[in-house]
Backbone as CSV, one residue per row, in Angstrom:
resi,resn,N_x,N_y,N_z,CA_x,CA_y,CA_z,C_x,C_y,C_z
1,UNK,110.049,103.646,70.535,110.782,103.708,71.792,111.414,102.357,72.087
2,UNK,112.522,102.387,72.412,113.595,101.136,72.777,113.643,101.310,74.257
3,UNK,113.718,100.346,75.558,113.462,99.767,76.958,115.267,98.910,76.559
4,UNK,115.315,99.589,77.887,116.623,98.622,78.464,116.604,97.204,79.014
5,UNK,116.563,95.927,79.241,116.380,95.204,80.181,117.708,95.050,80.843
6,UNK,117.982,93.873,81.972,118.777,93.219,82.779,118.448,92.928,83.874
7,UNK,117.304,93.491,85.019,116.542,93.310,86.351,115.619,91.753,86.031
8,UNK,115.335,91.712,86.897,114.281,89.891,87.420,112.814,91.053,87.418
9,UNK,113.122,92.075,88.116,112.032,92.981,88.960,112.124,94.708,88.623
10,UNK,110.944,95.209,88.022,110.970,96.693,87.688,110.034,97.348,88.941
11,UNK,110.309,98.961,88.771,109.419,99.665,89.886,110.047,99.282,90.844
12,UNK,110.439,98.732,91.827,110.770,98.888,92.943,112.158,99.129,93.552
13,UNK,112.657,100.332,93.582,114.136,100.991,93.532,114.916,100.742,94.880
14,UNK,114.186,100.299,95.814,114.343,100.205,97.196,114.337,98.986,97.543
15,UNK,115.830,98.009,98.286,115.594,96.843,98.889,115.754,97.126,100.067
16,UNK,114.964,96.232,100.979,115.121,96.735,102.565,115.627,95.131,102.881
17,UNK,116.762,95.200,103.896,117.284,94.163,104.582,116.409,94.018,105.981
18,UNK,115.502,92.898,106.312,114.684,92.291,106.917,115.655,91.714,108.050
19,UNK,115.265,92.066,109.387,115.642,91.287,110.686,114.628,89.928,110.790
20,UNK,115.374,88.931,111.215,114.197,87.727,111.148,113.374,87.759,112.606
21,UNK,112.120,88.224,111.957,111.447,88.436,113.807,110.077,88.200,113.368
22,UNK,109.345,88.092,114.211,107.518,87.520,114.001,107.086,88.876,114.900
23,UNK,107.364,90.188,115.794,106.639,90.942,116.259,105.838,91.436,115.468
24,UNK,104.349,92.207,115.657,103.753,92.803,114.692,104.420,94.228,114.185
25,UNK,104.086,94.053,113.146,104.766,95.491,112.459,103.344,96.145,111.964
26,UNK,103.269,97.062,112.483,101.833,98.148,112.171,102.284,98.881,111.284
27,UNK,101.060,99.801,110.732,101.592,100.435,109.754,102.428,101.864,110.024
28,UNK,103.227,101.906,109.138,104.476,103.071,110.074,105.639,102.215,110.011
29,UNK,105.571,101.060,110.175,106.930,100.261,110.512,107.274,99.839,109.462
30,UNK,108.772,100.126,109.308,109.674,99.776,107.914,108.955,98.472,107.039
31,UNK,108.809,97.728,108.016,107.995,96.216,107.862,106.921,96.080,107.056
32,UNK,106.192,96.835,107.285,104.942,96.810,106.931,104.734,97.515,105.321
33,UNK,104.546,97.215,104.467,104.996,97.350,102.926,103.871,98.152,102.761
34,UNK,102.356,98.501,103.741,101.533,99.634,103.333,102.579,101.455,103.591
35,UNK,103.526,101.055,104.732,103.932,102.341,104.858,104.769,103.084,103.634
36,UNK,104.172,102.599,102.722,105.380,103.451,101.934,104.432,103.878,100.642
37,UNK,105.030,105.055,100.122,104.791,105.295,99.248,105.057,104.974,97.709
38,UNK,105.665,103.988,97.561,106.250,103.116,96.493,106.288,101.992,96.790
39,UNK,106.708,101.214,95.604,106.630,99.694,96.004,108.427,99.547,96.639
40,UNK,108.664,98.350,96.872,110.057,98.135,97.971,110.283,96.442,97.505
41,UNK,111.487,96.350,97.416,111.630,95.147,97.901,111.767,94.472,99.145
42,UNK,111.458,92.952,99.666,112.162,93.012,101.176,113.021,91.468,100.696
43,UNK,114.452,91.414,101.856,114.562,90.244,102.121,115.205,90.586,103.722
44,UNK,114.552,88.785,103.882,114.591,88.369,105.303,115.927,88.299,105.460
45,UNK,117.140,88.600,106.353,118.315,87.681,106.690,118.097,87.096,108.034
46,UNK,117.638,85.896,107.444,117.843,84.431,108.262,118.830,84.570,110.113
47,UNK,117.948,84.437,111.058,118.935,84.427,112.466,119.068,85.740,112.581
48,UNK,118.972,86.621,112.043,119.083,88.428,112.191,118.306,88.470,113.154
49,UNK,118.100,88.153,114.456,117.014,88.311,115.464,117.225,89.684,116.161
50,UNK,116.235,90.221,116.331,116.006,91.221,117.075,117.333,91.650,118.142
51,UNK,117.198,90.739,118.954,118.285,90.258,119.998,119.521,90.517,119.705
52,UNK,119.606,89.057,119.126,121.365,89.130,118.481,121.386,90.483,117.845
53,UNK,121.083,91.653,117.054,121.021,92.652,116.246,121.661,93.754,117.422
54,UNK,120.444,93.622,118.247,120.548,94.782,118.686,121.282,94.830,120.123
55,UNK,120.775,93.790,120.636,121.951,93.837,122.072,123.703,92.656,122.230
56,UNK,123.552,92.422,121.017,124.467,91.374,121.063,125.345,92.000,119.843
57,UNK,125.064,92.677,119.020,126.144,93.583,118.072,126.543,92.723,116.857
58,UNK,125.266,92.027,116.313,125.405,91.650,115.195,126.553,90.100,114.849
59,UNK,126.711,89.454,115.866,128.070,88.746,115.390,127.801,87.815,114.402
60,UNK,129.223,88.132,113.565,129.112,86.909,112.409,128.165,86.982,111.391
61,UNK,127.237,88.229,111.474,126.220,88.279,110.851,126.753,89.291,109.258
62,UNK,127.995,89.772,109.205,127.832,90.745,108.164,128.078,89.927,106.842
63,UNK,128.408,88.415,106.840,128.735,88.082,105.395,127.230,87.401,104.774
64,UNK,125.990,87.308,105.838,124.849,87.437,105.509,123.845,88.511,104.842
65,UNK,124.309,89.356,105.036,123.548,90.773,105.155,124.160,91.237,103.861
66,UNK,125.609,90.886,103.627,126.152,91.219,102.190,125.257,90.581,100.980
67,UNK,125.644,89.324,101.311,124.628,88.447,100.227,123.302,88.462,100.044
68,UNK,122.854,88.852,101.012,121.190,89.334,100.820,121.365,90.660,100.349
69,UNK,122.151,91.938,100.896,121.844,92.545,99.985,122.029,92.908,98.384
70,UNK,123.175,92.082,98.245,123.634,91.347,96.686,122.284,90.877,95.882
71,UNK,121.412,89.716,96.514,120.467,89.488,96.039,119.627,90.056,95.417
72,UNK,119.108,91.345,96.532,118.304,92.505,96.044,119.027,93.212,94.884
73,UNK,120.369,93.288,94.993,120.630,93.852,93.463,120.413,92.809,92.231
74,UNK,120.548,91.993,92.642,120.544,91.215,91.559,119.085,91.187,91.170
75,UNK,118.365,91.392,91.634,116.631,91.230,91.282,116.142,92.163,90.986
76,UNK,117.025,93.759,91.073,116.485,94.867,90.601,116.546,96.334,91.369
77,UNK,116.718,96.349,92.326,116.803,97.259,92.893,117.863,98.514,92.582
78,UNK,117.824,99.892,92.925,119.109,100.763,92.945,119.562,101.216,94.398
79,UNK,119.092,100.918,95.789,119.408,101.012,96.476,119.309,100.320,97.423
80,UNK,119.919,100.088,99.185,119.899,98.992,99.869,119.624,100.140,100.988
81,UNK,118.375,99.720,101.798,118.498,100.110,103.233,118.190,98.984,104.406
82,UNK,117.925,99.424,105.485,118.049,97.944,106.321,116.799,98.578,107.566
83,UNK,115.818,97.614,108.156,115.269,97.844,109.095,115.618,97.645,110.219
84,UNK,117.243,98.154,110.781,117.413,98.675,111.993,118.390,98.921,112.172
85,UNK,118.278,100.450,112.823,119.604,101.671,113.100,120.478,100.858,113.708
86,UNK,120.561,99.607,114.076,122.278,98.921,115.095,122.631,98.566,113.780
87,UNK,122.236,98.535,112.610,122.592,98.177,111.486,124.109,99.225,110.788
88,UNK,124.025,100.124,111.314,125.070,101.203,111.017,126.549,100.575,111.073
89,UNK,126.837,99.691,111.993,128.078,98.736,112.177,128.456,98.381,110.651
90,UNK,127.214,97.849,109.872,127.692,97.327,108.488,127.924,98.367,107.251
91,UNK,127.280,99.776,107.697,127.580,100.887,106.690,128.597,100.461,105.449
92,UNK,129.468,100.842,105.452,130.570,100.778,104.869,130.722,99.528,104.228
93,UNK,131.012,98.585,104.672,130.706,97.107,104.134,129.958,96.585,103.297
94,UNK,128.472,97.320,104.107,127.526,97.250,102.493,127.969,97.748,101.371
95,UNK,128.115,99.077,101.336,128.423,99.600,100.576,129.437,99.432,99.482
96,UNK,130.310,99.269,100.148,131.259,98.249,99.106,131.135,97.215,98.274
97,UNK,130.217,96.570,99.197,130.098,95.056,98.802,129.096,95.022,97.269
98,UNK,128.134,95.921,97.666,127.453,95.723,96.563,127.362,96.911,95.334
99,UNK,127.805,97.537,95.371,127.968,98.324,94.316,126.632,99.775,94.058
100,UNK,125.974,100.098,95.097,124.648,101.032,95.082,124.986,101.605,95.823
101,UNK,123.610,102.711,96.270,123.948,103.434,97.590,123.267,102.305,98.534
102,UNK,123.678,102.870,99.816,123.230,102.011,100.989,123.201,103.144,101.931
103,UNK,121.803,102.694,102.554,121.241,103.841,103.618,121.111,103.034,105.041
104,UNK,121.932,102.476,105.395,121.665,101.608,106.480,120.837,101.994,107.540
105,UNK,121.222,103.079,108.041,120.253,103.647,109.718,119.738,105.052,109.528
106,UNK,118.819,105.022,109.900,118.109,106.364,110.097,119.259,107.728,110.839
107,UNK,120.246,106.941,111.964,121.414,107.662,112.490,122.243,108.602,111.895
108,UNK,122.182,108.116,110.547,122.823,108.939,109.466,122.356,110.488,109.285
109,UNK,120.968,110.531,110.136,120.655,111.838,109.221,121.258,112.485,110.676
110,UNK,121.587,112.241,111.977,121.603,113.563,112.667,123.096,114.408,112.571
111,UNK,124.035,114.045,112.055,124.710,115.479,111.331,123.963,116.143,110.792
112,UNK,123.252,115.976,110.147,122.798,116.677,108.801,121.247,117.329,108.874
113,UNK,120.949,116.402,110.412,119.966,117.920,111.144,120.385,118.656,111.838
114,UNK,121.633,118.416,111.932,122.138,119.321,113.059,122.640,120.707,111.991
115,UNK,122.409,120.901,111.106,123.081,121.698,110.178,121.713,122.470,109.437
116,UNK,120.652,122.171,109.993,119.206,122.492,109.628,118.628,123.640,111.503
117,UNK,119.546,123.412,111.959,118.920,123.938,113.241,119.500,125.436,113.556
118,UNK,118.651,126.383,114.270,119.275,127.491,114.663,120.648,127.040,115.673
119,UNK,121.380,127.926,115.784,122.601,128.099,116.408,121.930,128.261,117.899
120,UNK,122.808,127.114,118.814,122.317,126.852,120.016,121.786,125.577,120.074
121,UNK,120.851,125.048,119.433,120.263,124.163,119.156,120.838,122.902,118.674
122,UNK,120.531,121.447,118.756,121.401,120.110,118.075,119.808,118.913,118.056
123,UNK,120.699,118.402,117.674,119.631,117.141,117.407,119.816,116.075,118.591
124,UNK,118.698,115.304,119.365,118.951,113.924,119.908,118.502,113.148,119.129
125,UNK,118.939,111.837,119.755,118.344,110.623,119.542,117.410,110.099,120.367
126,UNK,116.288,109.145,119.795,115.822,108.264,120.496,115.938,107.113,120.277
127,UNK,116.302,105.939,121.070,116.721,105.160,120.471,115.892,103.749,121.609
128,UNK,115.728,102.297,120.736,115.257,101.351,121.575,116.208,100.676,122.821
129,UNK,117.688,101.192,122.604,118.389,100.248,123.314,119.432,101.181,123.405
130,UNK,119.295,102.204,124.314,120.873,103.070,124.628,121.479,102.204,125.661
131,UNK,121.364,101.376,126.311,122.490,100.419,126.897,123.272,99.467,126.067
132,UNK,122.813,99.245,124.847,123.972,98.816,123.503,123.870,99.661,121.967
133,UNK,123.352,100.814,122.669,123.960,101.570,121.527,125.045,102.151,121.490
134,UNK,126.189,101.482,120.898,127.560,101.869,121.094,128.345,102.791,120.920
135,UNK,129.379,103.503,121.454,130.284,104.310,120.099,130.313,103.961,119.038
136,UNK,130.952,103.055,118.673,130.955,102.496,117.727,129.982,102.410,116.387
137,UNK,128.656,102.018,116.618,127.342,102.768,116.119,127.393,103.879,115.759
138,UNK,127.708,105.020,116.410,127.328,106.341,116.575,128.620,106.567,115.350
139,UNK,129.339,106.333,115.649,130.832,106.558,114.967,130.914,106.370,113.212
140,UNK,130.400,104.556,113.158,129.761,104.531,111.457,128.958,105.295,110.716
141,UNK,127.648,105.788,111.991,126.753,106.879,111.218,126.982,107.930,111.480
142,UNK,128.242,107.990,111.751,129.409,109.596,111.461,128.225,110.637,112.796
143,UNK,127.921,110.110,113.614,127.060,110.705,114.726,127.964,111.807,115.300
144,UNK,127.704,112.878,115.856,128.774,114.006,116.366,128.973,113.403,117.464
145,UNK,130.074,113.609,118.532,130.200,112.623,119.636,129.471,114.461,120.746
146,UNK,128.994,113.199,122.231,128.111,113.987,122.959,126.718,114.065,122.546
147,UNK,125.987,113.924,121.034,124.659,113.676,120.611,123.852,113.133,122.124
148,UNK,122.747,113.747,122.866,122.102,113.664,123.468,121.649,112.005,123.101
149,UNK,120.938,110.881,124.207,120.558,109.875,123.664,120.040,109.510,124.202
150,UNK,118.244,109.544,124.220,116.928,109.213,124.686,116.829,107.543,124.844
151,UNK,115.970,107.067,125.630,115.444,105.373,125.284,113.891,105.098,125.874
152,UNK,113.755,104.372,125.381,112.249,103.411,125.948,112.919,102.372,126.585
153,UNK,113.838,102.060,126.996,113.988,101.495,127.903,113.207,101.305,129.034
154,UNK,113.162,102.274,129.565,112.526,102.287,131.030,111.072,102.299,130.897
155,UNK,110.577,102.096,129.566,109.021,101.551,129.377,108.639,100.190,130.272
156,UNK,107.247,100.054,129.862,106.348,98.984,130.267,106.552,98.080,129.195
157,UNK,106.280,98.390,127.920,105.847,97.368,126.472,107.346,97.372,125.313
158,UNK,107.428,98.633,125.129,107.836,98.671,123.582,109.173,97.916,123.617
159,UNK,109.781,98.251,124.079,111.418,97.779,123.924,111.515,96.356,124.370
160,UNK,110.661,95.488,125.228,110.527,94.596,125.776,109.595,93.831,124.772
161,UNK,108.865,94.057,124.265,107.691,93.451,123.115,108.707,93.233,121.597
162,UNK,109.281,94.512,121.200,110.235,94.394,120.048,111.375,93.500,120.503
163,UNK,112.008,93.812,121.290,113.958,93.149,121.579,113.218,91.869,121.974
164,UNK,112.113,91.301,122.455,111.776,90.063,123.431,110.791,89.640,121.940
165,UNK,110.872,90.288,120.640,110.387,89.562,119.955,109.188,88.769,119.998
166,UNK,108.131,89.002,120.716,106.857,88.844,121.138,106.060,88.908,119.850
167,UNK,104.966,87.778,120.466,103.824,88.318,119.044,102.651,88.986,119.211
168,UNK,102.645,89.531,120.706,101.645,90.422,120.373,102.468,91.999,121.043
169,UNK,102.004,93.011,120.729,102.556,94.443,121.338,101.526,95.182,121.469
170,UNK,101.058,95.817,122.876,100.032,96.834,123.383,100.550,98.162,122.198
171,UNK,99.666,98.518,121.411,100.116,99.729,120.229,100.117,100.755,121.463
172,UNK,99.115,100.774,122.417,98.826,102.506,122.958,100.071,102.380,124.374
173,UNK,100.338,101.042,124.604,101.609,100.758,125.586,102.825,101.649,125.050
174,UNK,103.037,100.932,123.856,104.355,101.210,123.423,104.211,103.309,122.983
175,UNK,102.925,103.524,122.434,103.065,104.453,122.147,103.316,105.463,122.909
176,UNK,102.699,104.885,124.404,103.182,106.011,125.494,104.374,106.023,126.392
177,UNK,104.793,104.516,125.959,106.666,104.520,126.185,107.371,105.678,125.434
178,UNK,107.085,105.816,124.213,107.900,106.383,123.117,107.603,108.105,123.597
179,UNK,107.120,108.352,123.535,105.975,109.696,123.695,107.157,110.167,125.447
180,UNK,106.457,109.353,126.017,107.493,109.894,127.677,109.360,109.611,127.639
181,UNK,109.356,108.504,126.584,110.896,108.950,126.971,111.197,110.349,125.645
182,UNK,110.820,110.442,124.836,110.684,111.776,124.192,110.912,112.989,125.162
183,UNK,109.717,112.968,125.863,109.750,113.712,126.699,110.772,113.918,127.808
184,UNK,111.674,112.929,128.404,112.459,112.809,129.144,113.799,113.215,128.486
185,UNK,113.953,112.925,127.421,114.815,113.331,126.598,115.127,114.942,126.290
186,UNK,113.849,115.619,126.192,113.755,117.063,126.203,113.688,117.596,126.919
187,UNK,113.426,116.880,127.846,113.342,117.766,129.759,115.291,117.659,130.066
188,UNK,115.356,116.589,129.681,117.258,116.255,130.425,117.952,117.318,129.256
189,UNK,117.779,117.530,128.177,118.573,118.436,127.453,117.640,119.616,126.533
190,UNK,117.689,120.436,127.504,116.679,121.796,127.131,117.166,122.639,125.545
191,UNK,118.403,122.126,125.105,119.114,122.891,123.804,118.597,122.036,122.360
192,UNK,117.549,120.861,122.760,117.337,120.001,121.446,116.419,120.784,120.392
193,UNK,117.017,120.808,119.127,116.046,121.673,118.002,115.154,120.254,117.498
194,UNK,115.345,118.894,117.863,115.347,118.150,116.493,115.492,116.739,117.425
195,UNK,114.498,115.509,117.181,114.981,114.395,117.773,115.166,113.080,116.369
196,UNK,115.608,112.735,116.368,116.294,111.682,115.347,115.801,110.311,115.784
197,UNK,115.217,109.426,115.100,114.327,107.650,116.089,115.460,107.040,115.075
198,UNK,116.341,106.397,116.246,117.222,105.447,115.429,116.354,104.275,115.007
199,UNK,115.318,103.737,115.923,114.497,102.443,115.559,113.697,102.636,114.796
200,UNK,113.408,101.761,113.962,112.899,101.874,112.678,111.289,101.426,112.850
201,UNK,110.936,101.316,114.042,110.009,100.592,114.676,109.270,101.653,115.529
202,UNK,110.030,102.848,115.531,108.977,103.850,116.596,108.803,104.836,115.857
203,UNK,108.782,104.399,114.308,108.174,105.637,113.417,106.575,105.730,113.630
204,UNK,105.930,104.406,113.435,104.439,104.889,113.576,103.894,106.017,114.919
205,UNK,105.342,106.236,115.742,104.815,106.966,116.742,105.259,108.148,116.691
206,UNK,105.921,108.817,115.758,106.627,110.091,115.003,105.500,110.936,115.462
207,UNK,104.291,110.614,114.865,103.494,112.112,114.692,103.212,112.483,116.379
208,UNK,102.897,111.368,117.180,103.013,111.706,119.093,103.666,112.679,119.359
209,UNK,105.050,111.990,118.905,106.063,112.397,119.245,106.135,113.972,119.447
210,UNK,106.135,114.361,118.210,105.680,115.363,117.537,105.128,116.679,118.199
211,UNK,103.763,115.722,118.463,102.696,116.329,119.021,103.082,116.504,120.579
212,UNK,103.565,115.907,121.335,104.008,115.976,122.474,104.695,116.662,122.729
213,UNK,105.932,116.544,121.811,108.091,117.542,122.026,107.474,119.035,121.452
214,UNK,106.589,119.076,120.410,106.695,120.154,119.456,108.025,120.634,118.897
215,UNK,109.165,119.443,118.451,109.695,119.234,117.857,110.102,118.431,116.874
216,UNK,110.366,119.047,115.194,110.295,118.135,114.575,111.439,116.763,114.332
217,UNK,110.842,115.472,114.259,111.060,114.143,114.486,111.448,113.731,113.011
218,UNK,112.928,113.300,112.999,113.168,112.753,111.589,113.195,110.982,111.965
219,UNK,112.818,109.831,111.038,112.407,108.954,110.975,113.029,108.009,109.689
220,UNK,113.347,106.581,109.872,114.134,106.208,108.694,113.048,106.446,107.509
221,UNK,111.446,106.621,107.754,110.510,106.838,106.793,111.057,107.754,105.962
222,UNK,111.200,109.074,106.541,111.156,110.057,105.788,112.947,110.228,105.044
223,UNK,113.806,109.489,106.293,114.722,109.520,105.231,114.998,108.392,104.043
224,UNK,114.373,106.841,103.786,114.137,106.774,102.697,113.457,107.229,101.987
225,UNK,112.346,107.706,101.980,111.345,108.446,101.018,112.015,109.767,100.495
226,UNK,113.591,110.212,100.939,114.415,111.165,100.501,115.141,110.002,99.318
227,UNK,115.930,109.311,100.137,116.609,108.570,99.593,116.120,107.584,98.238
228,UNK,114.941,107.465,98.055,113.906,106.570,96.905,113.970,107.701,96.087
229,UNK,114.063,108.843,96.573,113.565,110.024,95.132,114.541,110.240,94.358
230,UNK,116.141,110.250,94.974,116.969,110.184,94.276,117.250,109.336,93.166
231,UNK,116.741,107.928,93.897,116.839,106.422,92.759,116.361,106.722,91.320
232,UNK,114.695,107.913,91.852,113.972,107.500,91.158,113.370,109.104,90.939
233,UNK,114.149,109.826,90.498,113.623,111.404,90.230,112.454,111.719,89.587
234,UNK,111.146,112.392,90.269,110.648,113.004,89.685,110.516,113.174,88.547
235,UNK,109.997,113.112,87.419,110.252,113.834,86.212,108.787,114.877,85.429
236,UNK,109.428,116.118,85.316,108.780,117.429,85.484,108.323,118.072,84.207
């Protein structure tokens, strides 16, 4: 048997583009390298703060995010995703830039639950920051316009612990931020089949969610762990 080389790094098909932040990342969170079922690459981009990312719209930041994710190709990877849905602004850009697929935001999947749902029915969002989640956003991850759009905003912990970049976060705080605006979300629009977590950060609270809406919750988890299988098919 003859082996191909050219990678720095084998096994790990997945680079994830890193926001530079010190909050804890539990397990569930893109962050946290136990949540996955494969190995991953990560890199940090430098000043990517929480902040600037998410309420300030990224400035100046995309010829960083190129080159880091360049890097990850260069070290081995076959695909680029990023730990956080305001990340959708750079869709396209990535993509170009580096030559793979690129899965930037979890946002991406709600066309494509919306096409999984009985007739009547659509998908929302939940998202950490619907006061700068933009058109614009919604627009890169080809979002249907009108998409219902939940927040933790009006929490105690989560959105304030993550965006305020804190180093410590109440887990059962945030979890019952996430959980009630869920809920608020499904009470304000009674037609939802399906809620979509643009933040990549309120997956560990998916299964609540879940358990609370009794609707099922898509998560950037589960859509890379779609997206890794492709890299890296099965073989039967």
């Amino acid at each position: 048997m003859k082996v191909r080389g050219g990678k720095s790094i084998y096994g790990a098909s997945v680079g994830i583009l890193m926001l530079d932040a010190r909050f804890p990342r539990i397990p569930g969170d893109m962050g946290n390298a136990t949540s996955w079922p494969f190995p991953v690459l990560y890199k940090v981009v430098r000043q990517a703060t929480p902040d600037k990312v998410v309420r300030k719209g990224a400035p100046g930041m995309l010829g960083a995010f190129v080159d880091a994710a360049r890097e990850l190709v260069r070290d081995g990877v076959d695909g680029i995703t990023t730990n956080c849905g305001f990340l959708s602004l750079f869709q396209q850009e990535l993509a170009e830039a580096v030559g793979v697929p690129v899965a930037t935001s979890s946002l991406m999947q709600v066309a494509m639950v919306n096409q999984l749902l009985p007739r009547g029915k659509r998908a929302g969002i939940l998202t950490i920051s619907a006061s700068t989640l933009t058109p614009e956003h919604l627009e890169k991850a080809r979002v249907p316009q009108g998409t219902p759009i939940g927040t933790t905003e009006g929490g105690v912990e989560f959105t304030r612990a993550i965006l305020g970049n804190e180093l410590e976060l109440d887990v059962e705080l945030a979890r019952r931020d996430n959980v009630e605006a869920a809920l608020a979300l499904c009470e304000a629009h009674p037609d939802l089949g399906a809620i979509v977590l643009e933040c990549t950060n309120i997956t560990p609270y998916a299964a609540d969610i879940r358990g609370a809406t009794g609707l099922p919750v898509f998560s950037i988890h589960n859509f890379i762990c779609w997206f890794q299988a492709s890299l890296t098919p099965r073989r039967f």
